[in-house]
C-alpha positions in Angstrom: -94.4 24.9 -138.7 -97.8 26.5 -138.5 -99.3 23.4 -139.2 -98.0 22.2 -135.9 -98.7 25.3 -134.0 -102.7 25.0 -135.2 -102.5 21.7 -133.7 -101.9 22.8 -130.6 -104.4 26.2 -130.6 -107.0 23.6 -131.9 -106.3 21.4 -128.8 -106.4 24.7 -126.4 -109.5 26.5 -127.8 -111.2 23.1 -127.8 -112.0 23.5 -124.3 -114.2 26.6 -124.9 -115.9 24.6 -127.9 -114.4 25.9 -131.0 -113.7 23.1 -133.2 -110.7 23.5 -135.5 -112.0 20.7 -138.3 -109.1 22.0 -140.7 -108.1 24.4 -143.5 -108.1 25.3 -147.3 -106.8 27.3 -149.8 -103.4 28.2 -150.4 -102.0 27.0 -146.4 -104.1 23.5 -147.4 -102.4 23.3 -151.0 -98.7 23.9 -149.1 -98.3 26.7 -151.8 -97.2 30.3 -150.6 -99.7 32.1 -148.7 -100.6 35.5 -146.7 -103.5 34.0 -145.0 -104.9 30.8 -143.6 -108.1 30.0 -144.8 -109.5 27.8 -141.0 -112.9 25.8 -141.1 -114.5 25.3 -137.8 -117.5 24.4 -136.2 -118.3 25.2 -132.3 -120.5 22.9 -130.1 -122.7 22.7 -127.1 -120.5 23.8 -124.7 -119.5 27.0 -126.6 -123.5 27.8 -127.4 -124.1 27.5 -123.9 -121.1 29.6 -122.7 -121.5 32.0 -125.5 -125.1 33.2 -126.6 -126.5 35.6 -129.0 -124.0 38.5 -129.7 -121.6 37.2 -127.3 -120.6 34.3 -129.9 -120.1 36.8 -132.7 -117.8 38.4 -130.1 -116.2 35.8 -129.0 -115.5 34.3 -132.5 -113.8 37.7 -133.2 -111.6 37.1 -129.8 -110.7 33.8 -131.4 -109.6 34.9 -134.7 -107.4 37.6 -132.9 -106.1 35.2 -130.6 -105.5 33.2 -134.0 -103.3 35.7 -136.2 -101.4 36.8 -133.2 -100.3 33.3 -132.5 -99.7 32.1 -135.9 -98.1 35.7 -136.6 -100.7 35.4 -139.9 -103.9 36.9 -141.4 -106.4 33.9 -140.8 -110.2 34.0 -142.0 -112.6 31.8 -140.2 -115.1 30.0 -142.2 -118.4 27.9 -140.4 -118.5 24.6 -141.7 -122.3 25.1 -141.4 -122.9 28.2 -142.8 -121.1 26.9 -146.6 -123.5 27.0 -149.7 -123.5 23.7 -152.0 -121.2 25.5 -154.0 -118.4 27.1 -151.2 -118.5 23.3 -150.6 -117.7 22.4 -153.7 -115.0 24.6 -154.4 -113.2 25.1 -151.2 -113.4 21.7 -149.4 -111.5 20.0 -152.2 -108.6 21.4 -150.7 -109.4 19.8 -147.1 -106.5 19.5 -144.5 -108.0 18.1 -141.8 -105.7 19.6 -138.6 
């Protein structure tokens, strides 16, 4: 069910530039879980709509926006802010959304 409801979000906070490219952990493993673990990215639309401080912010907005909809704790993790190792570790369990 939340599978299908992050589709949608991904589709409507696509238009601001956040990129929903999937998730891992526990949600990605279909185990039992408290939280969903989302990796995104943003792109040139979102830098140039959101600079400096005001991405931070608006990042925060997002993940707000997230957990209320999804009615679920949900960390954000940048694709291009992973170590070598976070890589290795957490993108095993990939769901692309």
């Amino acid at each position: 069910m939340e599978n299908d409801k992050l589709k949608v979000l991904k589709k409507e906070l696509l238009k601001k530039g956040f990129i929903i490219e999937g998730v891992v952990g526990s949600f990605a493993r279909g185990g039992n879980y408290n939280d969903i673990d989302i990796v995104y990215s943003v792109n040139k639309d979102f830098l140039r709509s959101y600079k400096g401080f005001r991405a931070v912010i608006e990042i925060e907005n997002i993940k707000k926006f997230l957990e209320k909809e999804l009615k679920k704790s949900v960390d954000l993790i940048a694709k291009n802010s992973m170590t070598n190792t976070a890589k290795k570790y957490m993108l095993k369990d990939f769901v692309n959304v």
